[in-house]
MARBA-3410 file (N, C-alpha, C, O; in Angstrom, 1 decimal):
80
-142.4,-47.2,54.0,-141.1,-46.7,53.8,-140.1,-47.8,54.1,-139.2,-48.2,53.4 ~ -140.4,-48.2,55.4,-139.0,-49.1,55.7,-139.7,-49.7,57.0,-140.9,-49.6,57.4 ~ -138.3,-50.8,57.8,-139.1,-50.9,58.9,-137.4,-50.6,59.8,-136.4,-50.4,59.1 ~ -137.4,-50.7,61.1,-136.3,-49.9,62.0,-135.3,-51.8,62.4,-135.6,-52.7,63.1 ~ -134.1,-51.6,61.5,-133.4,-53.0,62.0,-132.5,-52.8,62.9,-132.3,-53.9,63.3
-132.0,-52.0,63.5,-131.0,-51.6,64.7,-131.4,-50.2,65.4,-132.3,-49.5,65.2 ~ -130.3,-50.1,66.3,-130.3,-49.0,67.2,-128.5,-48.8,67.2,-127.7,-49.7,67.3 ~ -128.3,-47.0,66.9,-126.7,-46.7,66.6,-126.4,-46.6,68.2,-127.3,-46.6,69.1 ~ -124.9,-46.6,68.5,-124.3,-46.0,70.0,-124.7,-44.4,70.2,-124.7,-43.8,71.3 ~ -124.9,-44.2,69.1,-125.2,-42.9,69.2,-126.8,-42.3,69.0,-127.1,-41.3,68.5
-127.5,-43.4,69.7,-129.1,-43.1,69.1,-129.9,-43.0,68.1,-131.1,-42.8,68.2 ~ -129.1,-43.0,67.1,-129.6,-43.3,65.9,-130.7,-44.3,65.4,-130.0,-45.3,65.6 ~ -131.5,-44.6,65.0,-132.2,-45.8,64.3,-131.6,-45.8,63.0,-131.2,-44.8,62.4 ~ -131.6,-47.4,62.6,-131.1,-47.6,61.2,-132.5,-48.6,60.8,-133.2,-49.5,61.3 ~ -132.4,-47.8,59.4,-133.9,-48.1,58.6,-133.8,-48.7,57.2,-133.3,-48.2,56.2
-134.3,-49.8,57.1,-134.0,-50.8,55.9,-135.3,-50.0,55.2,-136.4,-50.0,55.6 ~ -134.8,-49.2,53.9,-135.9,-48.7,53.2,-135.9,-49.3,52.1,-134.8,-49.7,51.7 ~ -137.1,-49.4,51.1,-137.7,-49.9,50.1,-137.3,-49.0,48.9,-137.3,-49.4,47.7 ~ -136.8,-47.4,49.4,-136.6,-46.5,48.8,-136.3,-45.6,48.8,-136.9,-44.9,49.6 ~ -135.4,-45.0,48.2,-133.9,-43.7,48.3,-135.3,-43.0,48.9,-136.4,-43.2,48.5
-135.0,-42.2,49.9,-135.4,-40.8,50.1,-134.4,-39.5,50.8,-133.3,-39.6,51.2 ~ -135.3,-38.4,50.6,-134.3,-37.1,50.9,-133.5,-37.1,52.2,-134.1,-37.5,53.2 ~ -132.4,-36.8,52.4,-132.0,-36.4,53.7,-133.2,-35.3,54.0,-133.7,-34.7,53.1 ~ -133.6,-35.2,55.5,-134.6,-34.4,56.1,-135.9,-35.1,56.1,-136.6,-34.8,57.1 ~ -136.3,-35.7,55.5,-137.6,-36.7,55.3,-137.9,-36.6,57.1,-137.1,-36.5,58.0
-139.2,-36.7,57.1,-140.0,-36.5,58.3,-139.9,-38.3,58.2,-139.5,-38.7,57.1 ~ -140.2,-39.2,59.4,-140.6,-39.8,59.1,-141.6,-40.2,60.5,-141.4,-39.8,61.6 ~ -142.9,-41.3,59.9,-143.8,-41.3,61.2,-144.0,-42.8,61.5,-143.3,-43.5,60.8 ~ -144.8,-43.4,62.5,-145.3,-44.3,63.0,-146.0,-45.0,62.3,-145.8,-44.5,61.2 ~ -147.1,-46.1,62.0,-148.2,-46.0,61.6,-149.6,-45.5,62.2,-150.8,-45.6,61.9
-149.0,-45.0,63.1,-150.0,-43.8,63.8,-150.4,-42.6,63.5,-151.4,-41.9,63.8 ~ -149.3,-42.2,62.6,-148.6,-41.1,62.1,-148.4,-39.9,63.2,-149.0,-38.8,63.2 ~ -147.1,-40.6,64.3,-146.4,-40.1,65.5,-145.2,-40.1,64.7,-144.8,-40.9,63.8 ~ -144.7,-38.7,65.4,-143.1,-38.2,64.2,-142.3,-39.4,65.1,-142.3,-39.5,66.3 ~ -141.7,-40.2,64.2,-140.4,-40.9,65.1,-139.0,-40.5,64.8,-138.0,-41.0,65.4
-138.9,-39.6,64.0,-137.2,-39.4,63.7,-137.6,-38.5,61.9,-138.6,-38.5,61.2 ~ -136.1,-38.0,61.7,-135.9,-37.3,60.4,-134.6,-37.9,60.0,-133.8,-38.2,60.9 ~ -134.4,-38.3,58.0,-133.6,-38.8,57.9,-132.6,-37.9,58.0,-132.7,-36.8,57.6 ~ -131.2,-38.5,58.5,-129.6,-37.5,58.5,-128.9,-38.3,57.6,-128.0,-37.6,57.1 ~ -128.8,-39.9,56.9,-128.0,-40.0,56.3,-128.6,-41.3,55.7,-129.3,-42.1,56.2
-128.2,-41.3,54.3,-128.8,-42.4,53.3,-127.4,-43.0,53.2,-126.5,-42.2,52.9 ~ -127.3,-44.7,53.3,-126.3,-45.4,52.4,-126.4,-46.6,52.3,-127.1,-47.1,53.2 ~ -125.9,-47.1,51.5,-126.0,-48.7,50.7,-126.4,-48.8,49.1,-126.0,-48.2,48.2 ~ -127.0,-49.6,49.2,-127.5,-50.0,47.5,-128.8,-49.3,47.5,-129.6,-49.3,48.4 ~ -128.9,-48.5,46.1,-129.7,-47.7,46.2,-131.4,-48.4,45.9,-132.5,-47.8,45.9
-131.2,-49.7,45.7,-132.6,-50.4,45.4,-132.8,-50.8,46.5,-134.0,-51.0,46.4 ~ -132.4,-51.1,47.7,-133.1,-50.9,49.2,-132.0,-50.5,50.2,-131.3,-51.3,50.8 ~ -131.9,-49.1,50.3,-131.1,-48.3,51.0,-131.1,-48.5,52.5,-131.8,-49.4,52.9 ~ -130.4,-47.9,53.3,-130.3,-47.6,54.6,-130.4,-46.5,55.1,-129.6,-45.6,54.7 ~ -131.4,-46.1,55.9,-130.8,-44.7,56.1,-131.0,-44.2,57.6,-132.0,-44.6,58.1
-130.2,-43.5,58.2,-130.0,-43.5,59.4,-131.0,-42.2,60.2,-130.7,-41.0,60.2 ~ -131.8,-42.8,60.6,-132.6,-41.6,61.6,-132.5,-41.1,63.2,-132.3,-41.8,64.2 ~ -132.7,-39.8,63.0,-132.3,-39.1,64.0,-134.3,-38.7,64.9,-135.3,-38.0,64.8 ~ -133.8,-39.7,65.8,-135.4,-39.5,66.8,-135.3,-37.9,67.5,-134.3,-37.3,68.0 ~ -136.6,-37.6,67.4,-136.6,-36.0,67.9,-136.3,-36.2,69.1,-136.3,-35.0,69.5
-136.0,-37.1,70.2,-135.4,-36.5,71.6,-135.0,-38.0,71.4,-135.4,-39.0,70.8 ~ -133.8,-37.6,72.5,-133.4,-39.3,72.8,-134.0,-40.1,74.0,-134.1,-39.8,75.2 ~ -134.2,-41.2,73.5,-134.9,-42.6,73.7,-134.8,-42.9,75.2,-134.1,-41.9,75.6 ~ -135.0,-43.7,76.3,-134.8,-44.5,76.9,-134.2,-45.7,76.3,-134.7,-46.0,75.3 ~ -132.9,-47.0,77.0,-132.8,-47.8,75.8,-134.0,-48.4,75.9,-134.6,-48.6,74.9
-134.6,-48.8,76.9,-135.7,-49.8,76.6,-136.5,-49.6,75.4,-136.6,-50.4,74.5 ~ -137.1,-48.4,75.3,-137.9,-47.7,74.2,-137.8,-48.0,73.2,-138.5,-48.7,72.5 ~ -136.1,-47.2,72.8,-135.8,-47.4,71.4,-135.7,-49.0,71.0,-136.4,-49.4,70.1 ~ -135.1,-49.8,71.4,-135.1,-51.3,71.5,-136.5,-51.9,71.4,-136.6,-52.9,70.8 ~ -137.6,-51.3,72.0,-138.4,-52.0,71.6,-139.5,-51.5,70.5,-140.6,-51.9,70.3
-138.8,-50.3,69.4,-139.0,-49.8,68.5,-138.5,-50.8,67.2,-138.9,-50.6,66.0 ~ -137.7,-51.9,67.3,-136.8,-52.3,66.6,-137.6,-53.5,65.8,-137.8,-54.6,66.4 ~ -137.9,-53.3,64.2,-138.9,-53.9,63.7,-140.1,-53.6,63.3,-140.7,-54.1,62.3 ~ -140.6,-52.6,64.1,-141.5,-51.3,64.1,-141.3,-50.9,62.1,-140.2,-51.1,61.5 ~ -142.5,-50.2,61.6,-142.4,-50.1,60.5,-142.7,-48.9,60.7,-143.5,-48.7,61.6
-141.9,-47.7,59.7,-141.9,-46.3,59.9,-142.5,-45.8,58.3,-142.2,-46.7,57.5 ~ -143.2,-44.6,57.8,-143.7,-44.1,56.8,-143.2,-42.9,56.5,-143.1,-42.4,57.5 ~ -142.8,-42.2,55.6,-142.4,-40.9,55.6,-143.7,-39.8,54.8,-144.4,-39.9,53.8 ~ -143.7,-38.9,56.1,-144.6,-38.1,55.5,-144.6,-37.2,54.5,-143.6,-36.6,54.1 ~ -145.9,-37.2,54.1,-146.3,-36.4,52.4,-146.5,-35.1,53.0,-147.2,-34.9,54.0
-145.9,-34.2,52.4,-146.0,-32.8,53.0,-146.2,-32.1,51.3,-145.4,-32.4,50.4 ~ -147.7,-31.2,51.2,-147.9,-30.8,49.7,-147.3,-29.3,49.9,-146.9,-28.7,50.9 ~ -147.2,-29.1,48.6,-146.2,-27.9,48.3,-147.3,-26.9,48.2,-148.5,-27.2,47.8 ~ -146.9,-25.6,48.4,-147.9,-24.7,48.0,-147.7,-23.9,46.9,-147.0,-22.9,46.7 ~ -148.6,-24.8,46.1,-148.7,-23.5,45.0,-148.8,-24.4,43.3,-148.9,-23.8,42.3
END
């Protein structure tokens, strides 16, 4: 999906993506550990930005050493 190029003041991770995806997008680790869901997409839509919200907030060390880290968004099948 992308990989994690900063950290917001507000805890946010910002994600250099390869590709528009939904606001809400799960996205994971390559562990596939939840690291955040997307809250907001912007830039050029041929490799976007989009700003993720980590399910609890970080230590700075943590999130900082998240930075570079490559994130995946998970495939969730529909039923039916």
């Amino acid at each position: 999906m992308g990989r994690i190029t900063g950290l917001s003041a507000r805890g946010t991770f910002t994600v250099r993506a390869k590709e528009v995806v939904p606001e809400g997008t799960i996205l994971t680790d390559p562990r596939g550990r939840f690291r955040g869901r997307v809250v907001r997409v912007f830039g050029p839509v041929a490799h976007p930005y989009l700003s993720v919200a980590p399910r609890r907030q970080l230590p700075a060390e943590e999130a900082l050493s998240l930075i570079g880290s490559s994130l995946a968004a998970e495939v969730r099948r529909s039923d039916g």
